[in-house]
N, C-alpha and C positions, 0 to 999 in steps of 0.2 A: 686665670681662674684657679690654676693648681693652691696660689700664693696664700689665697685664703685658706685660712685652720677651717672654718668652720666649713668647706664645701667639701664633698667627698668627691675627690677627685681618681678619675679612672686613666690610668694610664694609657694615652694611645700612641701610636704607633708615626713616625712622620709620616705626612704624604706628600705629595707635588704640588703646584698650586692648580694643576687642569686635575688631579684626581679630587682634591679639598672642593673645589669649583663644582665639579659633577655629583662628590656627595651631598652638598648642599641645595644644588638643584632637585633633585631626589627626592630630599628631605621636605621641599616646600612641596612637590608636588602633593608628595603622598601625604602632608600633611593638610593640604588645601582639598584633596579626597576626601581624606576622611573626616573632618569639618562641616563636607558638602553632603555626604553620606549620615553622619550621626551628629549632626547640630543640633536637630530639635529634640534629640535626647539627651545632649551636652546643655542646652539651655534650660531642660525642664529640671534635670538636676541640680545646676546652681541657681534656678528659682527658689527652688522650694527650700534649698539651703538657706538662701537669703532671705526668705519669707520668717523663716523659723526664727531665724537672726534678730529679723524686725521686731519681732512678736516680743514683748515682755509683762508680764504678769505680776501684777502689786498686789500680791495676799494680806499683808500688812494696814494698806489704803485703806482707807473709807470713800465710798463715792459723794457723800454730804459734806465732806472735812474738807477744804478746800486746799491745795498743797502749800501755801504762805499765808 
């Protein structure tokens, strides 16, 4: 990860492979918490991203002029 120019890479510290193992575990737990916790507010947020996304608007168009 470091290798890449474009990733900002944070310097860490070595660990063991049982300490790397247990921060990892951790990390899903508390990440599958809070998922299970704030989903349907992680989902209503990139809906409505993605809705916005969808949505495009032709000022230009005429709805009579057929587009070809």
């Amino acid at each position: 990860m470091c290798s890449d120019p474009s990733y900002p890479c944070v310097p860490l510290r070595p660990l063991s492979d049982e300490a790397a193992v247990e921060i990892l575990d951790f990390l899903q737990v508390f990440t599958n918490d809070f998922e299970n916790r704030y989903g349907n507010q992680i989902r209503r947020y990139y809906d409505s991203r993605s809705r916005h996304n969808i949505l495009q608007t032709n000022p230009a168009g005429n709805a009579h002029d057929p587009p070809f």
